[in-house]
C-alpha positions, -999 to +999 in steps of 0.1 A: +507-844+810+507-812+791+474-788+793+462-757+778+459-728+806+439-698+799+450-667+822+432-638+823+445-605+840+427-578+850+447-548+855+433-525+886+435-488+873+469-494+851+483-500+826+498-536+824+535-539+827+539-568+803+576-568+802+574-585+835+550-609+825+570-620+799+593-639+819+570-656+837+553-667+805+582-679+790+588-706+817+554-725+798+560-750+772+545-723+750+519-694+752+499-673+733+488-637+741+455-629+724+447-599+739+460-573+764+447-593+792+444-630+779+470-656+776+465-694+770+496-713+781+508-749+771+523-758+803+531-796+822+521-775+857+490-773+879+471-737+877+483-733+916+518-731+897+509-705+879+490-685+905+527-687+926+548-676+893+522-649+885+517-630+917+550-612+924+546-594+893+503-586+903+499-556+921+473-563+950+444-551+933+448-568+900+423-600+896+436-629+884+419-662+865+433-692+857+415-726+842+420-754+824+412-757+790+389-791+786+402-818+768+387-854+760+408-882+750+436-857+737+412-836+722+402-798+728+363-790+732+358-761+728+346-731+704+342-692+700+354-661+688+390-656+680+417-642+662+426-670+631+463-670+645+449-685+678+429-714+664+464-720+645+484-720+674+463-744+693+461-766+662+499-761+663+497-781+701+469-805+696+464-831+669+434-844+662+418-813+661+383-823+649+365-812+677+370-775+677+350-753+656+361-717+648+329-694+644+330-666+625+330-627+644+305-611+658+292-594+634+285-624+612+254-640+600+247-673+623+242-703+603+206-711+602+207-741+625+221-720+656+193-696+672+201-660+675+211-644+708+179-637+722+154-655+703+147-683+727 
């Protein structure tokens, strides 16, 4: 069964070489890079897989995270802060999408039903 994947990379005191993660990426269904460490992945494989196809091209210091992206019946939970093409591309993957809510950035107004960060 095909998943979402979302890998996150932290480069150790470098700059990331990301024409040799490229490769690797491109053996997923499909992927997404959303920012200069962050990739979601539609992929049929287990995150070991990944860990395997990931760490020849990790220098020993880098960290590495990989995790499923929940699903319930065929649909995504989840909900947060990123770029429009992102919520598209997942959309793009995963039909019905009613379960996903794309907030608006940071620096917006939150509606009057959710709390603000630190006021309770």
């Amino acid at each position: 069964m095909n998943k979402f994947l979302h890998i996150g990379i932290h480069f150790e005191a470098r700059k990331p070489e990301i024409a040799e993660l490229v490769p690797v990426f491109n053996k997923a269904l499909d992927w997404v890079r959303y920012a200069p460490n962050n990739w979601i992945v539609l992929t049929s494989s287990v995150p070991d897989v990944w860990y395997y196809r990931l760490k020849p091209v990790l220098h020993d210091n880098d960290s590495l995270f990989i995790c499923e992206i929940a699903t319930v019946d065929g649909l995504l939970i989840g909900t947060g802060y990123l770029p429009h093409f992102v919520w598209e591309w997942l959309k793009k993957h995963r039909q019905p999408y009613s379960q996903i809510a794309e907030l608006p950035g940071p620096d917006s107004e939150p509606p009057r039903s959710l709390p603000r960060p630190g006021s309770g």
